[in-house]
N, C-alpha and C positions, 0 to 999 in steps of 0.2 A: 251222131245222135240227133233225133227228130227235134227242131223247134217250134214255139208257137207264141203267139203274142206272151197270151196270159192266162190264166185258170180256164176262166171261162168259154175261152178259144177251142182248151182242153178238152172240156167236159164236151163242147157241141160236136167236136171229132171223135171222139171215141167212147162217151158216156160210162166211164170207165167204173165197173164194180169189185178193185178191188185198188186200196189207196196209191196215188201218183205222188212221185218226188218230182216237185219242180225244182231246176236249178238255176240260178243267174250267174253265168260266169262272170256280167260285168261287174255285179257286186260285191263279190269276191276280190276282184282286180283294182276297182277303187277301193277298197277298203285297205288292200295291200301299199297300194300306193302313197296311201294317207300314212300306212307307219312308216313306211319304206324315207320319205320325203319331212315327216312332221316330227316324228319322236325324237329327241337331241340325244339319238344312240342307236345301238343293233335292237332291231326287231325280231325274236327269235318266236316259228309258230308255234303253238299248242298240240300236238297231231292228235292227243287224245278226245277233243273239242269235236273234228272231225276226221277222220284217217281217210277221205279217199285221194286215192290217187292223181285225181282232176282236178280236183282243188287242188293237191299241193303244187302241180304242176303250174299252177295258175295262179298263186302266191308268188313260185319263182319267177316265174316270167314277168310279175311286175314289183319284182325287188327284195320280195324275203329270200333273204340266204340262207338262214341258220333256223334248224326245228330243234325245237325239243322234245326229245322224244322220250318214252318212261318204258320199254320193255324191249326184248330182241326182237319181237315181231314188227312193231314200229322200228327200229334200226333197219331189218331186213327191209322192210316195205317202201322207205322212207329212201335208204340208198339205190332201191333197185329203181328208185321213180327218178332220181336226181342223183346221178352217180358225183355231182361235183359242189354238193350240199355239204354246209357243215353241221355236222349231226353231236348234238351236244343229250349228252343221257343222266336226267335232273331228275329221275327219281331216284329217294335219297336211300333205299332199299332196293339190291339189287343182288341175282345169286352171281355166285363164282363165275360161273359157265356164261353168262351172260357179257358180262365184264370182260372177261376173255376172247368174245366173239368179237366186239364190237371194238375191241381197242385194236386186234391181232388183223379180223379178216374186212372190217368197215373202216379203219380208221377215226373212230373216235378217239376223240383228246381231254374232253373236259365231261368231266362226271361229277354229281352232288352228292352230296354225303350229310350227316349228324350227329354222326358219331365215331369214336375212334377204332372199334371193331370194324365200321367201313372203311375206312382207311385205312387197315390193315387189308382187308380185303380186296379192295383195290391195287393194292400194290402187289400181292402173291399172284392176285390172278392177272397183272399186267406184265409181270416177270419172265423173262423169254426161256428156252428150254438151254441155255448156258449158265443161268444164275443172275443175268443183270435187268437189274429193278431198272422199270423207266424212266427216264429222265426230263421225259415231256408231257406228263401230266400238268393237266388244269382244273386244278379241283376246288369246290364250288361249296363251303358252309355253310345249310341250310337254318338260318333262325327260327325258331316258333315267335311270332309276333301274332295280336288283336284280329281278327276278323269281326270287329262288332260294327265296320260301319260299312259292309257287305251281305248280300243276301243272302248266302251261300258259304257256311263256315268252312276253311281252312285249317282250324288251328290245333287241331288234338291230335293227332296222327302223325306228323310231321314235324321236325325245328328242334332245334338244341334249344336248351334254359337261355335266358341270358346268363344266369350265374356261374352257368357251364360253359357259355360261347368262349371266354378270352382264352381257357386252356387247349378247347380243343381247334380255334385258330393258329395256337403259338405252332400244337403237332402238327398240326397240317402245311404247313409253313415252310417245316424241315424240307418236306417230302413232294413238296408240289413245285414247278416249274412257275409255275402261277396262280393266285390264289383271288376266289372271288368270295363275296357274301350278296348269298341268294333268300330269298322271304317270297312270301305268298300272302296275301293281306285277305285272301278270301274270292269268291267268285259273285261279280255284281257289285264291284265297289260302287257307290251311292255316291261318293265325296271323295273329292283330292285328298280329303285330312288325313284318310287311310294311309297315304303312301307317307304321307308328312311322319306320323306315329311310328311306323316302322322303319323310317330311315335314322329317326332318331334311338330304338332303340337298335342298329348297326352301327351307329356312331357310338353308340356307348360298348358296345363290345368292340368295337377295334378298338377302342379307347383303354380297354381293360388289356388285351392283349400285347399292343404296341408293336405291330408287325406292319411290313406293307402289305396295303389291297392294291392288287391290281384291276380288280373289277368291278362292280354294285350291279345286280339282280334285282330288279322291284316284281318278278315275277311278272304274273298275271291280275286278273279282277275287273282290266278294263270293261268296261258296260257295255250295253244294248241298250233299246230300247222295248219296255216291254205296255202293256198296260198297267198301268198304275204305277212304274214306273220310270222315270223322268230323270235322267243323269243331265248333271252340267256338260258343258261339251269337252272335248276330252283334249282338245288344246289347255282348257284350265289344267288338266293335271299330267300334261307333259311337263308344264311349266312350273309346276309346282314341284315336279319332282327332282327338274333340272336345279332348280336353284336351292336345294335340299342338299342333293348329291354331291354341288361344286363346293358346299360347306363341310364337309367330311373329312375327317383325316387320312388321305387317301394319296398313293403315289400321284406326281402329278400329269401321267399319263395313262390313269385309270380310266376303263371303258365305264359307258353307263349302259345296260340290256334291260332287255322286259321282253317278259313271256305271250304276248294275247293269246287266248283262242277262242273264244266266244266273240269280242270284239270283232276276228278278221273273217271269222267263218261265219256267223250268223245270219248276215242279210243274202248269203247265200242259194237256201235251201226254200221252198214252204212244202205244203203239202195238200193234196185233194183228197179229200176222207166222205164217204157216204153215208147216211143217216138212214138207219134200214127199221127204225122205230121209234115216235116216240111215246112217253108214258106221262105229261103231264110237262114239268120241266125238265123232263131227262131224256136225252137222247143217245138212244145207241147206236152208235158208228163203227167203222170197221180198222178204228186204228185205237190203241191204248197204250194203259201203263206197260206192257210187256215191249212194248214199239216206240214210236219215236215222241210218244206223247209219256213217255216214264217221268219228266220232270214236274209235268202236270198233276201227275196222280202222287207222287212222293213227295213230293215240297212243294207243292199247291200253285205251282208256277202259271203263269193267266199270259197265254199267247195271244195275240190279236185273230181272231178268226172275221171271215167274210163267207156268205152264205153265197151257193151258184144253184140256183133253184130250176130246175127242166124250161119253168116258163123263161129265169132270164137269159137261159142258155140259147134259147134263139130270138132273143131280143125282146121278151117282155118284161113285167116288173113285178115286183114284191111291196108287201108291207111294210113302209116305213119305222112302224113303230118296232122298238128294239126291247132284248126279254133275256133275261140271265136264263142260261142253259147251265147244268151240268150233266158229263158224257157219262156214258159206260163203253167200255171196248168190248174187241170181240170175243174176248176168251170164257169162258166156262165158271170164271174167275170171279168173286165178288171183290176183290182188292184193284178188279179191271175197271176202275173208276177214279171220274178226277172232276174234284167239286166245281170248279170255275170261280165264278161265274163266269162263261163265255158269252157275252152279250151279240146276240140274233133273231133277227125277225120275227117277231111273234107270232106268225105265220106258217113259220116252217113246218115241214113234214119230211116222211117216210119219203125217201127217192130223190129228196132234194143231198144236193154238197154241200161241203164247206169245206172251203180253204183255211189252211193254221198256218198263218208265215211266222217267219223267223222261227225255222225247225235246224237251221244251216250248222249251227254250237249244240252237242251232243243229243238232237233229235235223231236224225238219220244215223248216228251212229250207235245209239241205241237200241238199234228194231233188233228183237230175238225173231224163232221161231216158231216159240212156245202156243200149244196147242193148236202147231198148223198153221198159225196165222204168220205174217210178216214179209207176204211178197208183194209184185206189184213193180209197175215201169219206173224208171228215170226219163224224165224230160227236159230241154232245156226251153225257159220261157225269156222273154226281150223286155217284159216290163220290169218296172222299180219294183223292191221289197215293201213291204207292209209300212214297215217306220226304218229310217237312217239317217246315221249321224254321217252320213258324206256327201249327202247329195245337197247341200247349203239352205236346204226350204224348211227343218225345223225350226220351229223355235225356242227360244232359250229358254229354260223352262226354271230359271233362278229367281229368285224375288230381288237382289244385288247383286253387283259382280267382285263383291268383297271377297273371294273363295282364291280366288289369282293372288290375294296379299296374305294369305297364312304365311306367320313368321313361328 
């Protein structure tokens, strides 16, 4: 694959009219390395955040083992990339035939569940063509816990009650080799508190139960960095969760996991998009809600964008002063819009770029094909992402560092 510095490298080579996926694989690779090395447990990735291939690749090579994967096409995709990956399948809804594939012809061992129709299911469809049920299941109790201190709710589609959690922990119990309790706090945790809230209600259902756990799940929710905003650093809530976890009633050789996938994939990706009109404060470009800008347009999500305008693509300048945009994409579509503000040169025009970083966490995975649109090169660039939490030059963006002593 072609490299280039940086966007703008981009644009002067190839003045490209229809949207570029830049990729950084070294951001990917620190990012990896940060959970791989910092979390006080297995780091297992998200593959639904991003499914390609190159990234996973690039996860493993700098220490992720274990994905979590939510459907067979992710199992198939995921094995054929990393034959010697452990592939853990955490959604908690899954068919027969699915279950069957991945336990019989992948190798999966640890499957999530919320209910006890799934674990019956589980066991029929892991049962070999002689009658004997498996005996090395690791199955994984999904809780409905809070997503109120995330951007991005979790919490209605997924999780047993607590009211419900200690019965169907006891069943699961019988029937599992090993047994974990998994939760989802939501996507964009804002605050350590989230994981604090939901570990305590895990303690209160193993508590109701009285069975051993052999493992704690804090899922996902680890943050980015986006506009407006501003996570504490994500050391506070390793530490927060670690010292949560070791309070738990819990065998005393229980693993502690967590899911990323926005976290480890996000400063991976940005993208070059064209601005083929504008109308006042709205610009129509050639990427939208049908594309890798879907988060933009449905939950009003505000990417860092950077303008690459013809004149500074061979080293001239723009207007300093900055101007809230909102896009329209290319489709035919009036719902192919996404309010922003995207803040950009009040200057800009028709035939100028703009780069949208941090598209790495279900941008690029995103893009349909809907009315025609949704192609366009992959590139690899050698500059830094937009905003990161790995590269040591943010700043803290806490007003105290009280958030490390929730008790």
């Amino acid at each position: 694959m072609l490299e280039f510095l940086d966007a703008p490298a981009v644009a002067r080579a190839i003045a490209p009219d229809e949207p570029v996926i830049l990729n950084r694989p070294h951001a990917a690779a620190r990012a990896a390395r940060f959970f791989a090395t910092k979390f006080p447990g297995k780091a297992l990735y998200a593959v639904k955040a991003n499914p390609s291939p190159d990234l996973i690749k690039i996860l493993w090579a700098n220490g992720i083992t274990h994905y979590d994967v939510a459907s067979i096409g992710e199992v198939r995709m995921v094995r054929g990339a990393l034959p010697d990956a452990t592939l853990c399948f955490m959604h908690p809804v899954k068919t027969a035939s699915a279950i069957r594939e991945a336990y019989f012809e992948h190798g999966v061992r640890t499957f999530s569940l919320d209910t006890i129709e799934e674990v019956e299911k589980i066991l029929d469809a892991t049962t070999d063509v002689d009658g004997n049920r498996a005996a090395d299941l690791r199955l994984c109790v999904r809780l409905r816990v809070s997503s109120e201190y995330s951007e991005l709710s979790l919490a209605s589609k997924f999780g047993v009650d607590l009211a419900d959690a200690g019965e169907l922990l006891q069943a699961t119990r019988q029937v599992a080799d090993w047994l974990g309790v998994c939760f989802h706090v939501g996507s964009q945790a804002m605050t350590p508190f989230a994981y604090v809230q939901a570990l305590e209600r895990a303690r209160a259902a193993i508590a109701d139960a009285g069975v051993v756990i052999d493992m704690i799940d804090v899922g996902g929710g680890f943050p980015s960095v986006y506009p407006g905003m501003e996570p504490p650093p994500l050391e506070d809530y390793f530490q927060v969760i670690h010292r949560h976890f070791e309070a738990l009633p819990i065998a005393y050789n229980a693993e502690l996991w967590c899911e990323p996938g926005r976290a480890l994939s996000a400063e991976y990706s940005s993208m070059i998009v064209k601005v083929e009109k504008r109308r006042g404060d709205e610009l129509y470009i050639n990427e939208g809600a049908y594309g890798a800008l879907y988060d933009a347009a449905h939950v009003a999500w505000r990417f860092p964008v950077k303008c690459i305008s013809r004149e500074m693509a061979v080293g001239g300048e723009r207007s300093d002063d900055l101007q809230g945009f909102s896009f329209y994409g290319p489709t035919c579509d009036d719902a192919d819009f996404m309010e922003g503000p995207f803040m950009l040169p009040a200057d800009i025009k028709a035939g100028d770029w703009i780069e949208v970083g941090m598209l790495g966490a279900y941008g690029a995975a995103m893009r349909t094909a809907f009315n025609g649109f949704g192609t366009g090169e992959v590139l690899n660039v050698s500059d830094e992402p937009m905003a990161s939490l790995y590269t040591g030059e943010r700043k803290d963006p806490r007003v105290s560092d009280n958030v490390v002593s929730l008790r």
